[in-house]
C-alpha positions in Angstrom: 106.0 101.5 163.2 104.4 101.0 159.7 102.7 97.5 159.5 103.6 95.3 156.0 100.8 94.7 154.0 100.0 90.7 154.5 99.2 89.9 150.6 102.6 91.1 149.9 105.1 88.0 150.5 102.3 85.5 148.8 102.7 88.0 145.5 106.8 88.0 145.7 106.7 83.9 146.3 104.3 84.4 143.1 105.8 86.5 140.8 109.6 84.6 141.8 107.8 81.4 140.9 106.6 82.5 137.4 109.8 83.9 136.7 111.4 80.8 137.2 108.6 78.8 135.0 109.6 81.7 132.5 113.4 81.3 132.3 112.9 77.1 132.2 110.6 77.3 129.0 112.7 79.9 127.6 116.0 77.4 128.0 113.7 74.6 127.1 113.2 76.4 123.7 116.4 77.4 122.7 117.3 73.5 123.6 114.6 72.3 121.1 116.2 74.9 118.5 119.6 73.4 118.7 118.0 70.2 118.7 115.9 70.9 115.4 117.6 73.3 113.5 120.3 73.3 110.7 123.3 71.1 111.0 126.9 72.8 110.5 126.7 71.9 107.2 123.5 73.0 106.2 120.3 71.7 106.2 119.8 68.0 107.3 118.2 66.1 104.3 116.8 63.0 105.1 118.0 60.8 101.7 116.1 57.1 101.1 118.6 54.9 100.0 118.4 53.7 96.2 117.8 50.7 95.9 120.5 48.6 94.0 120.8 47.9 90.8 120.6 44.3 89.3 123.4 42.6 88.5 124.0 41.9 85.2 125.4 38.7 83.7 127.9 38.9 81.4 127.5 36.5 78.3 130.5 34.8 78.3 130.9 30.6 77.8 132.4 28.8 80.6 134.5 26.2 78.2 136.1 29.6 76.6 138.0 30.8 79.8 141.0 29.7 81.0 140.2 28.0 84.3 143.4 25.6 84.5 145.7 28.0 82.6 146.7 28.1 79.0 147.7 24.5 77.9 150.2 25.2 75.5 152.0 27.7 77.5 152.9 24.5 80.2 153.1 22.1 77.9 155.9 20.3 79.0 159.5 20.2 77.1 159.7 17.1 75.0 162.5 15.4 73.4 160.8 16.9 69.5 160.7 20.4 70.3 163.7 21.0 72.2 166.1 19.3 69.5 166.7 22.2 67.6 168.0 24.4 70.5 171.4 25.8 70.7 174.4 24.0 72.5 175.4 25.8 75.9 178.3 27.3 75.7 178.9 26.9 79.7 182.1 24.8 80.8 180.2 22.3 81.6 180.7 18.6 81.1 177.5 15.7 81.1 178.9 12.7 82.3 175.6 10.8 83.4 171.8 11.2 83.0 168.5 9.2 84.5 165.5 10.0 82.6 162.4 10.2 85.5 160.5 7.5 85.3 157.6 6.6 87.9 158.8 7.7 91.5 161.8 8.5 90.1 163.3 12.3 89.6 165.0 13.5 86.7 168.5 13.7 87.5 171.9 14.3 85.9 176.2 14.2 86.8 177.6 17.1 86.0 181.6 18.3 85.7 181.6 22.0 86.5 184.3 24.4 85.6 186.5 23.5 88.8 186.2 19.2 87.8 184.0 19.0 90.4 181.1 16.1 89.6 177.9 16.7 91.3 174.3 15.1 90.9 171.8 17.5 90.1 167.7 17.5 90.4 165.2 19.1 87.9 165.1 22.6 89.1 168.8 22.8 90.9 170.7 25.6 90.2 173.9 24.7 88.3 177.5 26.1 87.9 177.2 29.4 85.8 173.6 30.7 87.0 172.0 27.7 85.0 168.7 25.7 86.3 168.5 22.0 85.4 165.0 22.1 83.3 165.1 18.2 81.6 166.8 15.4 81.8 167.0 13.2 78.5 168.3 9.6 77.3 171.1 11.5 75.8 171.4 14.7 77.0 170.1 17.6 79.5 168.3 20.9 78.5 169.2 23.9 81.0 167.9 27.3 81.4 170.2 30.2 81.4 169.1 33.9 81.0 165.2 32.9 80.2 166.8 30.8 77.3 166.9 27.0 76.7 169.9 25.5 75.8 171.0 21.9 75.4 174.3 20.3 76.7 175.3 16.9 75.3 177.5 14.0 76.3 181.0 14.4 75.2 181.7 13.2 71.8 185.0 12.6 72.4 184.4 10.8 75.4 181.2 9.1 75.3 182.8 6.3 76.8 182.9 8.3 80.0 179.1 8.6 79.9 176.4 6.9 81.3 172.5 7.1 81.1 169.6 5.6 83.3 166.4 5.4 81.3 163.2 3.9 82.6 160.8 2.7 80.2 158.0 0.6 81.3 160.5 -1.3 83.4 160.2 -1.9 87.5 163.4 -0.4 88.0 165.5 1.8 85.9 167.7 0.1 83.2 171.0 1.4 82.4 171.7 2.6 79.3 175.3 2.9 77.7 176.0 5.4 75.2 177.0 4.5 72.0 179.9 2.5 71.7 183.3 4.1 70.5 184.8 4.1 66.9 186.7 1.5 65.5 190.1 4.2 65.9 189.7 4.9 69.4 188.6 1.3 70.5 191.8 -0.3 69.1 194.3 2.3 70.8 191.9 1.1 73.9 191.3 3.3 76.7 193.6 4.8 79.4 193.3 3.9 83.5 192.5 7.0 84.1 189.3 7.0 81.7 188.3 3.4 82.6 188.2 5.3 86.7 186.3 7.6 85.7 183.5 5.4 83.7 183.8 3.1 87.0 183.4 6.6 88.9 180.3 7.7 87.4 178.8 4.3 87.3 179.1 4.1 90.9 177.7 7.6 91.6 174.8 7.2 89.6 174.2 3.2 91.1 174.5 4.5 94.5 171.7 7.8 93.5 169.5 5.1 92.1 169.9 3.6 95.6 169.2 6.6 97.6 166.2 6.6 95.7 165.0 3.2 96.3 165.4 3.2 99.9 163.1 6.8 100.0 160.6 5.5 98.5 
């Protein structure tokens, strides 16, 4: 039987060995390839970030820009530069104002189109897709369309009409509107119109009220 030569196994362990050094550098530098090579979009650039630029100031004065809006665009609606606007042609009737005054809101009586007589507030929507913008002494100024328009006391029956006003006073004063002509005082006025004056009077005393006890 033919003997195996003894240095044979330690050269096989050998040469198994290296091969396996071999194939774990050769994985170890296609890994470092990968690793360091170009990205999928091409080559990786390394970019410093600029730095930023400074800010610059703009010249502008601090008393020129609006801060608190434009004073004559809210300048409120006065009693001067409303007088001159047209008459509302809504069926509407004003049969009672109060001025505000204090802690006191603008309010007004108003006959709609169905002779219904409600109290309204500065800013309440009124019969006709109206808003109540200011109340006056003698008469209201309502909004309708984007468009001011004024609605008086009746002329023909101021009688029926009544005003609160407060003018430097604790409590508001009321305010009759002017007095009738000479004609229609002497043929004197009917029950039903005397009701009605009683009516509003009532309405508006018992709105002053309200108000009284809220505050």
């Amino acid at each position: 039987m033919p003997t195996v030569d003894q240095r044979i196994p330690p050269l096989l362990a050998m040469a198994t060995a290296l091969a396996m050094l071999a194939v774990t550098g050769w994985q170890g530098y296609e890994f470092w390839q990968t690793e360091s090579g170009p990205g999928p979009l091409g080559e990786s650039v390394s970019t410093v970030p600029e730095p930023q630029s400074r800010l610059t100031i703009p010249d502008v004065s601090l008393a020129e820009l609006p801060l608190f809006g434009d004073a004559q665009a809210i300048q409120p609606q006065t009693a001067s530069n409303t007088r001159n606007l047209p008459e509302t042609n809504l069926s509407l009737v004003l049969r009672g104002a109060m001025a505000a005054g204090g802690d006191y809101p603008a309010s007004a009586l108003i006959e709609g189109p169905e002779g219904d007589t409600e109290v309204y507030q500065v800013g309440d929507r009124l019969p006709g897709n109206a808003l109540l913008r200011t109340v006056l002494p003698n008469r209201i100024i309502i909004e309708r369309g984007g468009k001011l328009e004024n609605l008086y006391f009746p002329e023909t029956e101021a009688t029926e009409g009544l005003s609160l006003t407060r003018e430097n006073q604790p409590e508001p004063e009321t305010v009759a509107p002017p007095e009738p002509r000479q004609d229609e005082a002497a043929s004197g006025a009917s029950p039903g119109d005397q009701n009605r004056r009683d009516e509003i009077r009532r309405r508006l005393e018992e709105r002053r009220q309200e108000l009284q006890e809220n505050n």
